[in-house]
N, C-alpha and C positions, 0 to 999 in steps of 0.2 A: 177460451171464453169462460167466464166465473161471474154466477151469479151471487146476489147476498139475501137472508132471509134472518129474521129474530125471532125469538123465541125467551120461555121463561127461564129454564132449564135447562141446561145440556147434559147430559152421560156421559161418559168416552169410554166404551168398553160394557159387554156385554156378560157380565157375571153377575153373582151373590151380591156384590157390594150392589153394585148398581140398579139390580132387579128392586131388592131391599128399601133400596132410597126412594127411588122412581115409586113404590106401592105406599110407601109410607106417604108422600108428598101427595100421592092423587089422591088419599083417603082424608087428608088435613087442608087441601085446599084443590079439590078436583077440576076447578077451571083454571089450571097453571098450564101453559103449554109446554110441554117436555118434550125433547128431541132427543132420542140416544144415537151415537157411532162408537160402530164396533168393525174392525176390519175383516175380521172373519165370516164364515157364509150363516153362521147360526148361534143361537145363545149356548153359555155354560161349554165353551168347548178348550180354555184351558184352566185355570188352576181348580176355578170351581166344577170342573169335570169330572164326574162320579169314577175314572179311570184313572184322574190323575191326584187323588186327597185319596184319604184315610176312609173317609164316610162318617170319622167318630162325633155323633154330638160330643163334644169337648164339653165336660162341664168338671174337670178334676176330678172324677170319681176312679179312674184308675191310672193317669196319665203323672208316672214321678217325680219328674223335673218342677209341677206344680206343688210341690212341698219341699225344702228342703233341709237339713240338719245344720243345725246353729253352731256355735264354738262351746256352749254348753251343753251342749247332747242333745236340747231338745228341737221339736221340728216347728219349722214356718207353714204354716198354712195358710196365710193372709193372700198369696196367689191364686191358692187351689178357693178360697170363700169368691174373690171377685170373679174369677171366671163362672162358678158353678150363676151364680148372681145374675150373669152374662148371660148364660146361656138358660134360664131359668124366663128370662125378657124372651129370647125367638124361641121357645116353643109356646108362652102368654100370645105374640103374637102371631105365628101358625096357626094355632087353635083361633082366632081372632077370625084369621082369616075362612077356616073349613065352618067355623061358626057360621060365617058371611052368607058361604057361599060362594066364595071370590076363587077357593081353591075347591074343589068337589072332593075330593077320593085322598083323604090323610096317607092310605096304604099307597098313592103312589110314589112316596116319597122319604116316608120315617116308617123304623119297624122297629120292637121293642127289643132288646139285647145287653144281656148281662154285661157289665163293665167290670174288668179282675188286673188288679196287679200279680204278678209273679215276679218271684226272687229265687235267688239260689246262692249258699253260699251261708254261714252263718252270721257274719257281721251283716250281710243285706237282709235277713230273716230279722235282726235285732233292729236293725232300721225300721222293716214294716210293720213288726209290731208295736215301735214307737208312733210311728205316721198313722196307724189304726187308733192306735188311742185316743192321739192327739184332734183327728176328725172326728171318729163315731161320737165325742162329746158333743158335738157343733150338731143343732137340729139338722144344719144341707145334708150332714152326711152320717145321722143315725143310723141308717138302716145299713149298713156299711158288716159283711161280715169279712173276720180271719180266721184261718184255718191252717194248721200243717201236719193236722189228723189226712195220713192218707188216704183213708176211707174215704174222710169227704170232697181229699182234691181229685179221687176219684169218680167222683159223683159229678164233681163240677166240669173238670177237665181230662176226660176217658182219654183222647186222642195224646194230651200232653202227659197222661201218666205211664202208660205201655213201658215194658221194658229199659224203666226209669233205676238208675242204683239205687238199693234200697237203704243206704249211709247216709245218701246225699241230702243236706239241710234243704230245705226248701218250705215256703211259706204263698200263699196266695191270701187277698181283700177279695169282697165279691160284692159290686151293688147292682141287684137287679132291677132297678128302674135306669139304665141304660138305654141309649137308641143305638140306631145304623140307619144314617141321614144321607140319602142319596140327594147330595147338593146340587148336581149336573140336573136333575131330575125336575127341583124344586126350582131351580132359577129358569129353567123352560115355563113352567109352570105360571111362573111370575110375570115371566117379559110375553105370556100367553094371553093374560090379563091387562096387562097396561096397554098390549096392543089393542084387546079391545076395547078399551077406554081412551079412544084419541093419543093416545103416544107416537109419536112417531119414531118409529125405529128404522134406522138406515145402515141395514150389514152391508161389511164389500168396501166402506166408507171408512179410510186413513186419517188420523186426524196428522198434521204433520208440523201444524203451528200454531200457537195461540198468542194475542198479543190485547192489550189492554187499550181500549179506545179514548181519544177526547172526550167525551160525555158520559166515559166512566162506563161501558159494556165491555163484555170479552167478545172479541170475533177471532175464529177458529178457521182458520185455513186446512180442507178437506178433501182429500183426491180419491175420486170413485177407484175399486182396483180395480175393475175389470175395464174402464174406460178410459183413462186416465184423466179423466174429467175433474174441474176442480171446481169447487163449492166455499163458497165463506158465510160463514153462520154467524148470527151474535146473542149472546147471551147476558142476565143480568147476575147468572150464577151457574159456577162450571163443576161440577163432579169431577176428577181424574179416577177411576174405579178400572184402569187396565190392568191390572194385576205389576206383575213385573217390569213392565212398559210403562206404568205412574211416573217414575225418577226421570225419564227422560221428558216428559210433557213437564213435570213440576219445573224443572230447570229452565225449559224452555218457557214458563211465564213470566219467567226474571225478578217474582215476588220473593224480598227477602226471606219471610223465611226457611223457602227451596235452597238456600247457603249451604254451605258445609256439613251437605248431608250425600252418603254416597252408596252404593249396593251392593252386597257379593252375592253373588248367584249359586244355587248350589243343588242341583237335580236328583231326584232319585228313582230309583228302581224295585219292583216289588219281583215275589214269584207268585206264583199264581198255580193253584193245585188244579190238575185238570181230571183228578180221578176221584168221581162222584161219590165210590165210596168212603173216600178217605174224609170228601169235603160235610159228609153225612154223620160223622163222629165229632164235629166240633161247633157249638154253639155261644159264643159267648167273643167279644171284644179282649183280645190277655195281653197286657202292655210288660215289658221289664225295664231293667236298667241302660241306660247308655252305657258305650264304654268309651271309656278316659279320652278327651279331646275329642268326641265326634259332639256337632251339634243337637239340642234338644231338639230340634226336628227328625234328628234320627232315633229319636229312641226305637229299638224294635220290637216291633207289637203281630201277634197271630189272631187276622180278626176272620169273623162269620160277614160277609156281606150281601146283600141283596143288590142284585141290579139286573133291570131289565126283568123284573120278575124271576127270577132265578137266583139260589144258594149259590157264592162263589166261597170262598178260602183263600186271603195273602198274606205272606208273611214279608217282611220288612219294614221301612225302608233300607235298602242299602244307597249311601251319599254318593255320590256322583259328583264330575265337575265339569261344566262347560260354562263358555263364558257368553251366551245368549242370556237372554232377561224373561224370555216367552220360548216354550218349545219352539212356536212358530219365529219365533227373533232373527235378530242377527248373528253372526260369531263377532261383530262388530260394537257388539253389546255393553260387554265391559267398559273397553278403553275409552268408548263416547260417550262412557258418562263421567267418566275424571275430567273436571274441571279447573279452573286455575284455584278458585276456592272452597274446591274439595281436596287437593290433592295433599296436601300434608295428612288430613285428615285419614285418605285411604293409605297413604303410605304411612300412616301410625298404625293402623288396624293390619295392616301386612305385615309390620315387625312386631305385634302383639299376638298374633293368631298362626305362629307357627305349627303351632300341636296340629290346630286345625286343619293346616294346607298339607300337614303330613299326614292326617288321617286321610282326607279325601282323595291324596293321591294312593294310597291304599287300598281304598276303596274302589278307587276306577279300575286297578287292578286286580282284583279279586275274581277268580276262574270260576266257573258253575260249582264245583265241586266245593270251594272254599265258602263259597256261599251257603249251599247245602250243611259244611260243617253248624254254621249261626245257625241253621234252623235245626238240626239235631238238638240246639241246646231246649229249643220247645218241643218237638217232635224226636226224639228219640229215635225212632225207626222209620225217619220218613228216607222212601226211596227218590233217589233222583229222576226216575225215568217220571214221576209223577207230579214233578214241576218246570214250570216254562217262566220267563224273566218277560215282563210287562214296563216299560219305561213307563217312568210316572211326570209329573207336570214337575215345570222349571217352579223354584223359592227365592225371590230374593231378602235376603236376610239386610236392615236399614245399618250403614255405620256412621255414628254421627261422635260430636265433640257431647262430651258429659262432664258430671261432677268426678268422674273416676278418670278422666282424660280422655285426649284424643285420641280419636278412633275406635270407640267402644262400640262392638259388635252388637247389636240389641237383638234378643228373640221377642218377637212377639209382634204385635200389629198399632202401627200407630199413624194419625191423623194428624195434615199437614195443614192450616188454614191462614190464609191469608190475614192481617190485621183488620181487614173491611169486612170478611165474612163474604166474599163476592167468589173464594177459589178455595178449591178443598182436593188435596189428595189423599186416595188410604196408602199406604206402604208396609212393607214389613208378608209375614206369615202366619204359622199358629200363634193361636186358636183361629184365626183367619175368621173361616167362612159360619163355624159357630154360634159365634159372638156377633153378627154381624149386624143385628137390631142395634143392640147396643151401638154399637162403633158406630152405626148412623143414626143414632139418637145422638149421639156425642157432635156429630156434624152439623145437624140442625139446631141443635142448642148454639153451637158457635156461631153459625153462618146467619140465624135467623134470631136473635135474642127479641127481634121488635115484634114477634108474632107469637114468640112461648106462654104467653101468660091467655092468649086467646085460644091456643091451641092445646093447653091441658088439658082440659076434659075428652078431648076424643083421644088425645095418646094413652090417657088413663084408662078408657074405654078399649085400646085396643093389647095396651100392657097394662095391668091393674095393679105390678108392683112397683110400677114409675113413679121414682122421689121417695122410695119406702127402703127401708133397710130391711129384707125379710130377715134377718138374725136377730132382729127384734121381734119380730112376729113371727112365733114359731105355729101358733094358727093360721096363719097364713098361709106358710108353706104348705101345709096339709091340704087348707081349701083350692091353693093351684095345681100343688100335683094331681090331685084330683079330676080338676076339671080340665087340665090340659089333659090328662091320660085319658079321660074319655072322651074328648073332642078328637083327638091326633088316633083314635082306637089302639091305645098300646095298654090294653086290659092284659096280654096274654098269649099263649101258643097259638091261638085261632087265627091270630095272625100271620104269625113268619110260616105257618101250614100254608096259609090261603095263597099267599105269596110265591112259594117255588110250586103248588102245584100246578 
C-alpha cells in the first residue's frame, strides 16, 4: 500500500549539507514546507560525524595541498584565499545563527585552536617558508607565524618536539585564530531547529527512486526500513545531500548532467590516544605533507579535538579501500555505479591513478606497528600501547571528463544542478562540510535565480560578506573576525578549559 504527499522541498540525507540548506531556506522563506529522509535512526551520523571528519574548520590556514608550487618556484595560493573566503561565510553564518538564538551555546560545537603546518626535511622547510611569504602578505592570512627557532616549536609544539634529532631541518606556520568544529554536533543542532519549525523529518526512510512527473514535480519513491512500507512524495525541488550515496540518486534522476560522472571511494582510519597524559601535552591542529601518490584527503595531520565535551588526540588519516560509498552501504557500491555512460570514463581514471591504487593497497596493509612508525615522525616517542585505530567515515572522491581528459580524479566538493534548477546534488569531499554555507549558497543561486534579488538583504543579514570580495576589504576582515569571535566565544583558553572540564 503507497501513499502520495507534496511538499516544497525535499532533503535526502540527514547531514551538514542538508541541516545547512534546510536552516538557510526556512530563514529566507519560513512558510516553505520541507520534508527531509534520511535512512539512518538519527542526524549527522556519517561523513558529517564528529568521529568520522577531521573536525578542522578548513579555512587553508595550515592544510598544504591548498597552496601549491608553480614551475617557477613560486606558490599558488588562489585555493588556500577561496576556501579561507568559504569558510569565513559559515562561521558569518553561525554567529548569525547563536546571534538569533536559533543555536543557544556556540561552545557546543566550535572551540578556538591553533592551526600549524609542519615540515621536515630541508627542500619542505624551503617550500614553507616560501608559502609563508607568499600568505602572511594576503590580509586572510597576516597573522600567519614561522618558525624553525627550536625554542619556539617548543613552545608551540612540546609533545611533537621531545626527543626530536637535533640536525633535523624542520620548520612549522602557526595561526592562531583556528577552530575544532564538531560538525556531528552542529548538524544535530541544526535538524534540532528545523524540527522545531515545522520541518518534517522522516529517519528510518530509504529513498530508492526519483523520477520526474508530467506537470514537471519530482516524486520520490520511499520505503520505511523498519516496515517496509513504501511512501511516494513530490516535490517542486530536491536536495540529493547523502554524502556518498548522492552518485547513485543523481544517476537515478536520469538528468543530464548526472552523465559521465563516476565515484572512487576511499575510507580512512585514525589512531586515537587513549593516555590522557599524553592527550594533555598537545594543543593545536599540525597538518604535514602527503606522500607521493596518496590522496589530499590523506594528508596526515595530529590534531587536539573536542568531542562530547572531552580533549581527545588523532593522528592520521591513514587511506583505506573499500568499495561501499556510506560506512553503512553496500560492498555493492562501486560496481552499481559504472554505467554505460560512465564507464570509459572510470576506466580512464583506473589507468590514470595507478600510483594511487598502489598506495591504498599499501595502506590497507599497514600493521599497527608500521602505523605507529608515521606517527613517530610527529611524535617521536610516542608508545604504541597508548593508541587504539578508530575507523573513520567512507569519501567518495567525483571522477568526471575535463579539459585535462577523461577520467580526471577531482578533490574537492562539487554541485550537480539540473538545467531547470528543480534537482541539485553535492558530491565529492574536502573541504566538505567547512564550506558548507557557501556550497549552498552556490545551490540556491542556481536552483532559485527568480527569488535572489528579493532574497538579498536577509542573506546579507545573515553573511554580511555576500557578493563582497573581503581581499578588497581588509577592514572588513577585521570587523568579522571580530564579531564572529565574539559571537562563536572563541576569545581564548576560557574556553577549550570550560570544555574538558
Amino acid at each position: 500500500m503507497s501513499n502520495r504527499q507534496n511538499t516544497n522541498v525535499i532533503l535526502i540525507g540527514a547531514g551538514i549539507m542538508s541541516a545547512t540548506l534546510g536552516t538557510l531556506l526556512k530563514e529566507l522563506v519560513p512558510d516553505w514546507e520541507i520534508t527531509v529522509f534520511e535512512k539512518l535512526a538519527s542526524a549527522g551520523e556519517e561523513s558529517s560525524n564528529e568521529w568520522n571528519n577531521a573536525g578542522t574548520g578548513h579555512a587553508a590556514l595550515c592544510e598544504l595541498n591548498y597552496t601549491t608550487e608553480k614551475s617557477d618556484g613560486s606558490v599558488d595560493i588562489s585555493k588556500a584565499i577561496k576556501i579561507n573566503e568559504q569558510f569565513q561565510a559559515s562561521m558569518q553564518f553561525w554567529s548569525y545563527l547563536v546571534n538569533s538564538s536559533l543555536i543557544r551555546n556556540p561552545r557546543d560545537f566550535i572551540a578556538p585552536l591553533p592551526h600549524m603546518s609542519f615540515v621536515q626535511g630541508e627542500q619542505n622547510v624551503m617550500f614553507l617558508k616560501k608559502r609563508f611569504k607568499a600568505l602572511s602578505r594576503n590580509p586572510l592570512f597576516q597573522e600567519m607565524e614561522f618558525s624553525e627557532n627550536r625554542e619556539k616549536l617548543m613552545e608551540w609544539i612540546p609533545l611533537m618536539m621531545k626527543n626530536r634529532l637535533p640536525n633535523e631541518p624542520i620548520a612549522a606556520t602557526r595561526m592562531e585564530c583556528g577552530t575544532d568544529v564538531n560538525f556531528g554536533a552542529l548538524t544535530r543542532l541544526l535538524f534540532d531547529h528545523l524540527k522545531n519549525n515545522d520541518v518534517d523529518i522522516k529517519y528510518k526512510h530509504s529513498v530508492e527512486q526519483l523520477k520526474r512527473t508530467s506537470d514537471g514535480l519530482w516524486e520520490l519513491k520511499v520505503r520505511k526500513v523498519d516496515s517496509g512500507t513504501v511512501l511516494r512524495q513530490t516535490a517542486k525541488f530536491v536536495f540529493i545531500g547523502g554524502g556518498g550515496g548522492s552518485l547513485h540518486l543523481l544517476q537515478k534522476s536520469g538528468i543530464p548532467e548526472g552523465k559521465h560522472i563516476g565515484g572512487f571511494p576511499v575510507s580512512g582510519i585514525f589512531m586515537a590516544c587513549n593516555n590522557p597524559d599524553v592527550v594533555a601535552q598537545h594543543h593545536a591542529k599540525v597538518y604535514g605533507k602527503a606522500k607521493v601518490g596518496a590522496p589530499p584527503m590523506s594528508v596526515p595531520h595530529l590534531d587536539t579535538r573536542y568531542i562530547d565535551n572531552k580533549k581527545s588526540l588523532l593522528f592520521g588519516p591513514f587511506a583505506g579501500f573499500s568499495p561501499k560509498f556510506l560506512k553503512s552501504g553496500s560492498m555493492f557500491d562501486l560496481i552499481t555505479s559504472v554505467k554505460p555512460d560512465n564507464l570509459v570514463t572510470m576506466l580512464s581514471a583506473g589507468a590514470k591513478n595507478v600510483p594511487l591504487t598502489k598506495y591504498l593497497i599499501q595502506q590497507v596493509m599497514l600493521s599497527k606497528e608500521k602505523r605507529m612508525e608515521e606517527l613517530r615522525e610527529f611524535i617521536p616517542n610516542a608508545n604504541i600501547e597508548d593508541w587504539d585505530l578508530v575507523v573513520a567515515g567512507q569519501r567518495v572522491q567525483v571522477i568526471k571528463d575535463t579539459d585535462a581528459g577523461k577520467g580526471t580524479l577531482q578533490f574537492g566538493t562539487e554541485v550537480i544542478c539540473s538545467a531547470d534548477g528543480s534537482i541539485a546534488a553535492l558530491l565529492g569531499a574536502s573541504p566538505g562540510a567547512s564550506t558548507a554555507v557557501s556550497v549552498m549558497l552556490e545551490v540556491i543561486t542556481k536552483c532559485f535565480p527568480q527569488h535572489i534579488e528579493a532574497w538579498e538583504p536577509k542573506i546579507k543579514e545573515m553573511i554580511p560578506s555576500y557578493g563582497v570580495s573581503l581581499l578588497e576589504h581588509p577592514a572588513l576582515i577585521r570587523e568579522l573576525h571580530e564579531s564572529t569571535s565574539r559571537a562563536l566565544a572563541l576569545g581564548g583558553e576560557g574556553l577549550s578549559v570550560e570544555l574538558h572540564a
